[in-house]
C-alpha positions in Angstrom: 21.0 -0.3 -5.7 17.6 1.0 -7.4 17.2 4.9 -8.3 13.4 4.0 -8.9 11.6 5.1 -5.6 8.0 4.9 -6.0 6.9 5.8 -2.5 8.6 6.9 0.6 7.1 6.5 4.3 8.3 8.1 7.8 7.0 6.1 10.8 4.5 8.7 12.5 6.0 7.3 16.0 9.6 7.5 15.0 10.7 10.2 12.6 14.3 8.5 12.4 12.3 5.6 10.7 11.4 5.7 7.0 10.9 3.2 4.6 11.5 3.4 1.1 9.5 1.3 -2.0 10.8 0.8 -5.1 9.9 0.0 -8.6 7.8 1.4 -10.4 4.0 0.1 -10.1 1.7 2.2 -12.0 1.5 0.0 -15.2 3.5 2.7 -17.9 5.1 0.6 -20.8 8.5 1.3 -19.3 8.3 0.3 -16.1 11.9 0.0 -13.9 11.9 -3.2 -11.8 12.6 -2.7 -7.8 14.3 -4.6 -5.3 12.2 -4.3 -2.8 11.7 -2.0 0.4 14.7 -0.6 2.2 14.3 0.9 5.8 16.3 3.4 7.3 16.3 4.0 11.2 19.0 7.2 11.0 17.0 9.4 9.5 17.7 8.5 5.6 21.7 8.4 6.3 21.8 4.9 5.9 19.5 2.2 4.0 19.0 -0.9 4.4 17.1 -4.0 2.3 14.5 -5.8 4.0 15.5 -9.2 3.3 11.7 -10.4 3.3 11.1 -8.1 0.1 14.4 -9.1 -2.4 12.0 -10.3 -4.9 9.6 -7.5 -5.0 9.7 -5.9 -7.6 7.5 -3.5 -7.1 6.2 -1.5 -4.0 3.4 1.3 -4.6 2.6 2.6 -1.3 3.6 2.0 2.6 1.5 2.8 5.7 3.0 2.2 9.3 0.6 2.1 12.3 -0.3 5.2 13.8 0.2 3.3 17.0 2.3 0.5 16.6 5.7 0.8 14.6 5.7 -3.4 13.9 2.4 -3.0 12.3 3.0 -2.4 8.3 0.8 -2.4 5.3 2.1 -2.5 1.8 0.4 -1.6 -1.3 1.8 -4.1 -4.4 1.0 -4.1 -8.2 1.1 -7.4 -8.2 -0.5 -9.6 -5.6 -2.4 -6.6 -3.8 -2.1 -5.8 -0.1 0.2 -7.2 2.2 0.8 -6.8 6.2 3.2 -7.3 8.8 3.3 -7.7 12.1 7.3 -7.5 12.8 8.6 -4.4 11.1 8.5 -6.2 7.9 10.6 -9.5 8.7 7.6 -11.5 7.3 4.4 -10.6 5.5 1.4 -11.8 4.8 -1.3 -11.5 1.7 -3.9 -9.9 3.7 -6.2 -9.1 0.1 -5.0 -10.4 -3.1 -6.0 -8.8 -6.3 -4.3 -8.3 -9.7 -2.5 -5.2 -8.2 -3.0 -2.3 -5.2 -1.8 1.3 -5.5 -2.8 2.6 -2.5 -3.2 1.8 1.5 -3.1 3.8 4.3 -3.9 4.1 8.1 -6.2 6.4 9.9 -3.7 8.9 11.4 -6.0 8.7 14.7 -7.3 4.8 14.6 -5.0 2.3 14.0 -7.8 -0.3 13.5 -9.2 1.8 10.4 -7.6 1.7 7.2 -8.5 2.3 3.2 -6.6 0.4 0.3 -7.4 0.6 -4.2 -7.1 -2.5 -6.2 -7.1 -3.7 -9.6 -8.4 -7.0 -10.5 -9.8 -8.5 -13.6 -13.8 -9.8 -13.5 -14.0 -13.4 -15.1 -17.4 -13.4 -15.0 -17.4 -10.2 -17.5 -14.4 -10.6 -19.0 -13.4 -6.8 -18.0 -10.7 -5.0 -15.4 -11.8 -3.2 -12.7 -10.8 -1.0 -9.4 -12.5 -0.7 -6.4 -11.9 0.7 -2.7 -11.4 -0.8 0.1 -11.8 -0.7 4.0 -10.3 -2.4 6.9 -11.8 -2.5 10.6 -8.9 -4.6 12.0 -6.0 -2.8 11.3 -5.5 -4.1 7.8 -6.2 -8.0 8.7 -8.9 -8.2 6.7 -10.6 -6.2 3.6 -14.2 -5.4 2.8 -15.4 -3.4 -0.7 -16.2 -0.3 0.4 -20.1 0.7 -0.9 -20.4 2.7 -4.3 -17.1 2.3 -5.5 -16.9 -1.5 -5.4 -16.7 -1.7 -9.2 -15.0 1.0 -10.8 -14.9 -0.3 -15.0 -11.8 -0.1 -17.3 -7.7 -1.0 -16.7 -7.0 2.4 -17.5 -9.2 4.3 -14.8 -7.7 4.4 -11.0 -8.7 5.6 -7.5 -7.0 7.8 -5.3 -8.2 7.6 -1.4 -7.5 10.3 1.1 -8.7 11.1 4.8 -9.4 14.4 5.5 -7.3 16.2 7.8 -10.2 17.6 9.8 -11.8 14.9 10.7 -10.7 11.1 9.4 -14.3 9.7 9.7 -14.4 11.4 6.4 -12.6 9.6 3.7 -11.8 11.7 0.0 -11.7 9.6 -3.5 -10.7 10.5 -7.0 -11.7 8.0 -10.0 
């Protein structure tokens, strides 16, 4: 029902399991609308709509648990990061901001994870992106240090843990 797929997940305890987002959330001119996230627990045969996400209508990025396949945290344009605890039957606004592009779990700690959002500064009158951490598994966000304030709508972070040890955690502004 919606040929634009902005991210695509496979749950690292199930490889039958992959979820799909759509829409596209990167803030281009021409953006095409999603419908939400669909699951699939044949290995892509079949898709299906998570009810709890009909009115999203966009979806940048998905992170399942390392450890736990109910555990889910979504990455939204609008509204920032959500989480859920049931395989994505309900959510919950676990940071809001303006927008998120990017969340993901440590591959080895499910309690660690790193998210981007953009929100705008009333105080300054000004846009601006910043990185995020979690210690809980994504219950709960804290501005990481030094790139709590990244200036400008049209800048972005990217986040990455490195493969050889996830202690260690990679950004592009």
């Amino acid at each position: 029902p919606n040929l634009a797929i902005c991210c695509m997940t496979m749950d690292p305890n199930n490889p039958d399991v992959m979820y799909a987002g759509t829409g596209e959330g990167f803030f281009n001119g021409d953006a095409i609308g999603g419908t939400g996230i669909y699951k699939s627990a044949d290995g892509g045969q079949t898709w299906n709509l998570l009810p709890s996400t009909a009115d999203w209508d966009n979806v940048c990025r998905i992170a399942v648990s390392p450890t736990n396949s109910n555990v889910l945290l979504v990455a939204r344009r609008y509204y920032g990061i959500f989480r859920s605890t049931n395989s994505g039957s309900t959510w919950s606004n676990r940071k809001w901001a303006q927008g998120s592009y990017y969340v993901a779990f440590d591959p080895n700690n499910p309690n660690n994870a790193i998210a981007q959002i953009i929100d705008y500064d009333f105080d300054n009158s000004a846009w601006y992106h910043a990185a995020l951490y979690s210690t809980d598994g994504g219950a709960s966000w804290s501005f990481s240090t030094g790139l709590d304030y990244v200036p400008d709508f049209g800048a972005r972070i990217e986040l990455a843990y490195a493969p050889s040890n996830t202690s260690i955690v990679y950004a592009s502004c």
